[in-house]
C-alpha positions in Angstrom: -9.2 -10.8 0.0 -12.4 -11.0 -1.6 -14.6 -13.7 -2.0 -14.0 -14.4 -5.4 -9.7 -13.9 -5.1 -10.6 -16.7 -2.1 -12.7 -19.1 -4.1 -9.8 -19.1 -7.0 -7.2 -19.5 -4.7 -8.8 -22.7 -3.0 -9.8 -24.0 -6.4 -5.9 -23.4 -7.8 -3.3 -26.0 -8.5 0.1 -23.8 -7.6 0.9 -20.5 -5.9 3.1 -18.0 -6.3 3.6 -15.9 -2.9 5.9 -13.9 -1.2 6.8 -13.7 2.4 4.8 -13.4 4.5 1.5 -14.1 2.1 2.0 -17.8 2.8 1.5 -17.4 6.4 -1.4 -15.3 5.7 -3.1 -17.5 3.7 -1.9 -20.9 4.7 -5.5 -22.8 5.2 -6.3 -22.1 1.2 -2.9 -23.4 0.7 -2.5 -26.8 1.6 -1.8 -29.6 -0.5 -0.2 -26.9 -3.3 3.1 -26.1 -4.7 3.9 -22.3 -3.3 6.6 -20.8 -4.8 8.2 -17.1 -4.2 8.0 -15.2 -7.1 11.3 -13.4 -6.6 13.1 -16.1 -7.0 12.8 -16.2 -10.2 14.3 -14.3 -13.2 11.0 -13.4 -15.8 11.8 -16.5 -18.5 12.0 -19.1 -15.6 8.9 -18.1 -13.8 7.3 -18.0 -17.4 8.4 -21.8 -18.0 6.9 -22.8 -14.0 3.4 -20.8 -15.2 3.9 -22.8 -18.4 4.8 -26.4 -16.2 2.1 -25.5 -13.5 -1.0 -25.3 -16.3 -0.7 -28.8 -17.3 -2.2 -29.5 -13.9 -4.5 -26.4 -13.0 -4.8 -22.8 -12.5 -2.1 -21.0 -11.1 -2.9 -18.0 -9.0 -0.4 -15.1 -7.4 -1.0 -13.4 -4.3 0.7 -10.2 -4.4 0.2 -7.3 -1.8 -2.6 -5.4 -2.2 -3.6 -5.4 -5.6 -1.9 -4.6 -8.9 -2.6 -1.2 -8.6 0.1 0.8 -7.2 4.1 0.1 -7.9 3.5 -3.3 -8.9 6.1 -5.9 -10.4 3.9 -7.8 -12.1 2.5 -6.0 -14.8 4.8 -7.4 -17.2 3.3 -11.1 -16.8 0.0 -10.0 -16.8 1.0 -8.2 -20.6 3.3 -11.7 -21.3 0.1 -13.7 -20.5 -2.3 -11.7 -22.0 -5.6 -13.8 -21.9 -4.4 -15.9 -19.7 -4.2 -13.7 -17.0 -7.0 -12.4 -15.0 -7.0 -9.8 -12.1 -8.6 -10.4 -8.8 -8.5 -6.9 -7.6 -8.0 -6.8 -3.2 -8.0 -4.5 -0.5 -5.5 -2.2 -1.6 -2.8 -0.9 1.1 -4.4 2.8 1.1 -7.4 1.4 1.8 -6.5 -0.5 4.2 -4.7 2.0 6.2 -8.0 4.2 6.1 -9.8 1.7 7.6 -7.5 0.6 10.2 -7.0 4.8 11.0 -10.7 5.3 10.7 -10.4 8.1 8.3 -11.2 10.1 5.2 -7.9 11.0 3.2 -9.7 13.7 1.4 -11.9 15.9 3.6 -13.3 18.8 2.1 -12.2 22.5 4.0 -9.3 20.4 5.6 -7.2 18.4 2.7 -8.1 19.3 -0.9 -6.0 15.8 -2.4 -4.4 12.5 -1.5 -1.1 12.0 -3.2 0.4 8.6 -3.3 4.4 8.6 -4.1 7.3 6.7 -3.7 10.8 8.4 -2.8 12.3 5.4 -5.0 10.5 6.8 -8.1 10.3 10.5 -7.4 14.0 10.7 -9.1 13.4 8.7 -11.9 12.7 11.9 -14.5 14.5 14.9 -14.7 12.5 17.8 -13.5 10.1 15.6 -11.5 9.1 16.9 -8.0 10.9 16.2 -4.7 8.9 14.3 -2.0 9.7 18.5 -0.1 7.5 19.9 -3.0 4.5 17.3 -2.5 4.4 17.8 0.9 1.5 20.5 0.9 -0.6 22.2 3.4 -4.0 20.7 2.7 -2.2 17.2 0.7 -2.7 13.4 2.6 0.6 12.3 1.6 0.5 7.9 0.6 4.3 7.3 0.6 4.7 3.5 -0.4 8.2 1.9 -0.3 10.3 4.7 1.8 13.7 4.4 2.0 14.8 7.4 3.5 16.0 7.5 7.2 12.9 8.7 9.5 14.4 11.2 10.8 15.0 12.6 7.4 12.0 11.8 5.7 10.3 13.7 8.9 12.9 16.5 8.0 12.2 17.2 4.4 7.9 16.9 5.1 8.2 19.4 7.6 10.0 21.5 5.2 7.4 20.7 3.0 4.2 21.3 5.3 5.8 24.4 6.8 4.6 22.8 10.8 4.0 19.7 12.5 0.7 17.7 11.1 -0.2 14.0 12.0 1.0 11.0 11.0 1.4 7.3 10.6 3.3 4.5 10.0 1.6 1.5 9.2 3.7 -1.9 8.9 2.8 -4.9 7.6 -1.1 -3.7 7.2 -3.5 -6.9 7.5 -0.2 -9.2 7.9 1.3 -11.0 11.2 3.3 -8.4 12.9 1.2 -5.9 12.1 2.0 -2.5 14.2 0.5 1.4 13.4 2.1 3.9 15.5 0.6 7.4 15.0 1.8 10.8 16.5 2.7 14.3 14.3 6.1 15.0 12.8 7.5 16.7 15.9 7.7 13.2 18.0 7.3 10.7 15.3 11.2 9.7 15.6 10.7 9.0 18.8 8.0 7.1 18.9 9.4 4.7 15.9 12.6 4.6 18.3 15.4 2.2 16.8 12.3 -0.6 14.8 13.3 -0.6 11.7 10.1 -0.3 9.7 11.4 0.4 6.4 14.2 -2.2 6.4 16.9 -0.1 5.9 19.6 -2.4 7.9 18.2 -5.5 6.0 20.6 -7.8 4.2 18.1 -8.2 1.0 16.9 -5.0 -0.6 13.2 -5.8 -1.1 10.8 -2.6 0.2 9.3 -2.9 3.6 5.7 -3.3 3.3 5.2 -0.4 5.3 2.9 2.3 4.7 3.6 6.1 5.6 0.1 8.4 5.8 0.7 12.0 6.5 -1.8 15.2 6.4 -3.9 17.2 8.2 -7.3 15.0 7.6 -5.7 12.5 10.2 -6.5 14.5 13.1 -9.5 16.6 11.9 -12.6 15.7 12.9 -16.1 17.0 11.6 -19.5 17.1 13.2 -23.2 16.6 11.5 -22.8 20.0 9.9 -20.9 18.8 7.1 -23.4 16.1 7.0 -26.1 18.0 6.9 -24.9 21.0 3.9 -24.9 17.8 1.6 -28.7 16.4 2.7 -29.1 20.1 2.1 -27.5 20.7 -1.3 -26.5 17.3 -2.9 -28.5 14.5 -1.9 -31.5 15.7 -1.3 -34.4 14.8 -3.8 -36.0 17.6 -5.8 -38.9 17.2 -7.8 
């Protein structure tokens, strides 16, 4: 969170938050109405925005930021005005951080990709999550629901070998947990944890974050440093 999205928050009169944000964020939370979003169909959480502004701002804390495959894009439209963004540390960010690397690096991946296998099948002709899977691609796959073993399946098919990669759950959260390996022992590593929460009862998307590519094991030494002091950055008069 930055220090502006934390300022709001503690200034705020109601929040809307889904599990486990509360936790997360309980010491700018108390004393205020915190709601779960998803428990509400779009009219009804329109009349509690409507309700909570006769007393104060009212503030969402949604994973991430509104960036990638988020819900709420429709109230942001609906409030127009009203609405203002507090952009956060995004999940892909996040998980570079926490993994300590570049998902682009030049000579060893040539583009980071992010994709969902629950929207890859929305339009005819789009391209399987097999065809994305690249030599030289950092794969971002948000909101899997494909067994492991499978997903692992159709990326090697994809990649054409074993490259690195990790599975980062609940990124910043409690619980958090990144287990790292290549596709060739992944699966066994995960073992029976069921990261994605395929054997949930609801149906809500795991906030678990797949990273796949090359770039995660490279590793590059003061050469590459030193072409761009070289060629880019340095001054000439």
């Amino acid at each position: 969170m930055t220090l502006k999205g934390a300022r709001l928050l503690g200034d705020c009169h109601a929040v809307f938050a889904p599990p486990p944000f509360e936790q997360t964020f309980a010491r700018f939370l108390q004393g205020k109405p915190v709601l779960v979003p998803f428990d509400y169909y779009f009219e009804e959480i329109l009349g509690k925005i409507t309700q909570f502004l006769e007393e104060g701002d009212v503030a969402f804390l949604i994973p991430g930021d509104l960036t990638f495959y988020s819900p709420f894009q429709a109230l942001v439209d609906t409030l127009g005005e009203k609405a203002e963004v507090v952009p956060g540390v995004g999940t892909a960010n996040a998980a570079s951080a926490q993994l300590k690397k570049t998902l682009d690096l030049p000579g060893v991946s040539n583009r980071a990709i992010l994709a969902s296998p629950r929207t890859l099948g929305d339009a005819e002709n789009a391209p399987t999550l097999q065809e994305l899977a690249a030599p030289g691609v950092t794969l971002l796959i948000y909101m899997n629901n494909i067994p492991l073993p499978q997903l692992v399946a159709q990326l090697k098919s994809g990649y054409g070998k074993n490259v690195p990669i990790a599975i980062a759950h609940r990124l910043g959260l409690p619980g958090e947990e990144i287990v790292t390996g290549d596709l060739g022992d992944i699966v066994g590593k995960v073992g029976q944890r069921d990261f994605f929460n395929l054997d949930g009862k609801d149906r809500r998307p795991a906030l678990t974050l797949v990273v796949v590519g090359e770039t995660l094991a490279a590793k590059v030494d003061g050469t590459w440093w030193d072409y761009r002091r070289e060629n880019i950055w340095k001054h000439r008069n």
